[in-house]
C-alpha positions as CSV (number, residue, x, y, z in Angstrom):
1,X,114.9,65.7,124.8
2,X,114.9,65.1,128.6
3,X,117.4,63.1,130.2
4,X,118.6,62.5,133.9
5,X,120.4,65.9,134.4
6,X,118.1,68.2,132.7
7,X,116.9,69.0,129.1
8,X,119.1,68.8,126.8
9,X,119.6,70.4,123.1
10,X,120.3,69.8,120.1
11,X,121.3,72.1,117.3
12,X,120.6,71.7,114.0
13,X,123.0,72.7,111.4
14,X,122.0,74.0,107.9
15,X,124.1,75.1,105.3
16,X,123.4,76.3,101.5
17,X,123.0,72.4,100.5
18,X,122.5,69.3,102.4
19,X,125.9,67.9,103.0
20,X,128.2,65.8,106.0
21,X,130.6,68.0,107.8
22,X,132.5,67.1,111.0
23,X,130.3,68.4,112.9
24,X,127.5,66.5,111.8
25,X,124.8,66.5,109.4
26,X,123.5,69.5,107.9
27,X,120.2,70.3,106.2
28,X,120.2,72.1,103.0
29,X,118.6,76.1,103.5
30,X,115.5,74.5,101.2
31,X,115.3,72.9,104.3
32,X,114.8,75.9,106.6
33,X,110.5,76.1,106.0
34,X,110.3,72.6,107.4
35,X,112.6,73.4,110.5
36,X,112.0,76.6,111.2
37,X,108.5,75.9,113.4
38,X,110.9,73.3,115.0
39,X,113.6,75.3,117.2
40,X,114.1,77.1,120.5
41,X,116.4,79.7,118.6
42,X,118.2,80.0,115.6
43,X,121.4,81.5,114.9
44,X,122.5,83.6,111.6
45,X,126.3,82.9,110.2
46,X,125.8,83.2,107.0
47,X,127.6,85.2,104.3
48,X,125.7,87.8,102.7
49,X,124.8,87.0,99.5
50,X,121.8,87.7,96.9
51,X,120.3,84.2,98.1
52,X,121.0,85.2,101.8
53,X,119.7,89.5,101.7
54,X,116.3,89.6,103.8
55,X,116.2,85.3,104.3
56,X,115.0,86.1,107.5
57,X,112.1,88.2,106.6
58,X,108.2,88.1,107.3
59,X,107.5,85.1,106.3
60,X,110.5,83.3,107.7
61,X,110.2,84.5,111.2
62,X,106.3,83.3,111.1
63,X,107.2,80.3,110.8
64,X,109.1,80.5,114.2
65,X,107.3,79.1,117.2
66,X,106.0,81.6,119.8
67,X,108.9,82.6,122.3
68,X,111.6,81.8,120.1
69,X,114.8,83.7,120.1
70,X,116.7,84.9,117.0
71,X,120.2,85.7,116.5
72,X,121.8,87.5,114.2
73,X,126.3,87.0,114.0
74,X,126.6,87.3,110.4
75,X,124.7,90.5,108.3
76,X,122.2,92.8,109.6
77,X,120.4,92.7,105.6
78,X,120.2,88.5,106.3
79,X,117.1,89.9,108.5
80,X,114.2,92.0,107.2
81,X,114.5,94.9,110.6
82,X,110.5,95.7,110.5
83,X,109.6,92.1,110.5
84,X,112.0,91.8,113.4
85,X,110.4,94.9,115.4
86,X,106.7,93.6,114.4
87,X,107.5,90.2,115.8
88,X,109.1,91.5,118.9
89,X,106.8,94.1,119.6
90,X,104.1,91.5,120.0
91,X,106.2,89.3,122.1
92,X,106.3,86.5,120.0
93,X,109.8,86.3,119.1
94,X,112.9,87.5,121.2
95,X,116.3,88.9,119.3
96,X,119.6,89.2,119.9
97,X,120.9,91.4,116.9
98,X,125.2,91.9,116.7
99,X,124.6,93.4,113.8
100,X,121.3,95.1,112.5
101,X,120.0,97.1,109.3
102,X,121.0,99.5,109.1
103,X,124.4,99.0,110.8
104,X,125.2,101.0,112.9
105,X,121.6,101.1,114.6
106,X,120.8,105.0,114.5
107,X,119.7,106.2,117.8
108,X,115.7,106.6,118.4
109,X,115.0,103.1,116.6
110,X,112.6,101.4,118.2
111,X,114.8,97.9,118.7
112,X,117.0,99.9,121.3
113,X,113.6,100.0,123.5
114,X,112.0,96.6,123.0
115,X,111.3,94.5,125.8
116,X,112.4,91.2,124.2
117,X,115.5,92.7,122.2
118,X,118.8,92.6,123.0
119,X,121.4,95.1,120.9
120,X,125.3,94.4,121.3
121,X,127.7,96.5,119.9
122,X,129.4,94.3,117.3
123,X,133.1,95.0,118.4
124,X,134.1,91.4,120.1
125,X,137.1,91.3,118.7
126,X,138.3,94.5,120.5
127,X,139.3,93.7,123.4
128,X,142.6,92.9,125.3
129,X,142.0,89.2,124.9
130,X,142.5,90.0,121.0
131,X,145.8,90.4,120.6
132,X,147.5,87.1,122.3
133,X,144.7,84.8,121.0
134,X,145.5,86.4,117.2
135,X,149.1,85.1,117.9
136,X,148.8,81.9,119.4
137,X,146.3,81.1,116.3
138,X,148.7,82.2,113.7
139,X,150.9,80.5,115.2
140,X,149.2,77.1,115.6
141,X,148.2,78.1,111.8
142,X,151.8,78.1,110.7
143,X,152.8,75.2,112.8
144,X,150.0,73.6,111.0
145,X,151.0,74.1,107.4
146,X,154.5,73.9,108.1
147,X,153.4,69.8,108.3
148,X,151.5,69.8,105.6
149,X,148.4,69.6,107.7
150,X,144.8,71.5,106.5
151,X,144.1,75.0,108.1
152,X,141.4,76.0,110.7
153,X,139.2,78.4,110.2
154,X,139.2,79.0,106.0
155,X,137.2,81.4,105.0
156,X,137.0,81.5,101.0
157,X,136.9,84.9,99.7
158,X,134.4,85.2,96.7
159,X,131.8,87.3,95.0
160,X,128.7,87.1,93.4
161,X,127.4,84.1,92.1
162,X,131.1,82.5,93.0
163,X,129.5,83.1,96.9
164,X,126.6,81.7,96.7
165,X,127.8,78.1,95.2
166,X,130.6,78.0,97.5
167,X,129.2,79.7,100.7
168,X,128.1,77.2,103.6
């Protein structure tokens, strides 16, 4: 959408069912053929899971438009890997991959090479920043429940089929 000061963007939120969060919104992943051919970019934060191993595969990327970019925060098995370099290598789709499959990339793979493919080396949370932000949110955590007052951040910690009805 274009407005006065430039294009501006939207994201679009999707979660394992169509639901209202505060944030906005959010489709349910059945959703995800429809949208796909829709967006600039998509971003993976998803919980690996047997409904989320290899989402992102062949047929998933496809259905990207020409020129998007895919990122990939969450599970390197979320994306199917020679999909990924197919896609790339043809310059159709561009990647930024924190995490890959297999994890740790082994040297001589051809993603490290690809015009169009950007590795990092999933370890943001080491750096000096770390350790102060860790106590200031533990401690805004405690101030938090010390009022009786719901947490940030929760992330529920289940297995199995308990993950995939209760993962977002």
């Amino acid at each position: 959408m274009a407005t006065g000061r430039g294009v501006h963007r939207e994201a679009v939120l999707v979660a394992r069912t169509a639901r209202t969060t505060p944030a906005g919104h959010a489709h349910g992943a059945a959703e995800l053929p429809a949208l796909l051919p829709t967006v600039d970019a998509v971003v993976l934060c998803a919980p690996l899971t047997d409904r989320t191993r290899g989402m992102f595969g062949a047929d998933a990327l496809a259905l990207l438009k020409d020129g998007a970019l895919l990122v990939n925060a969450a599970r390197g098995e979320l994306v199917d890997t020679r999909a990924v370099v197919r896609e790339v290598r043809a310059g159709r789709l561009r990647v930024a991959l924190d995490v890959t499959d297999p994890e740790p990339l082994p040297p001589g793979r051809p993603l490290w090479n690809l015009p169009g493919a950007l590795i990092t080396p999933h370890v943001a949370a080491f750096t000096d920043a770390f350790s102060p932000m860790t106590v200031d949110f533990l401690r805004r955590q405690l101030c938090r429940y010390k009022r009786g007052e719901e947490l940030h951040n929760v992330v529920l910690a289940t297995t199995g089929a308990e993950a995939d009805e209760q993962a977002a």
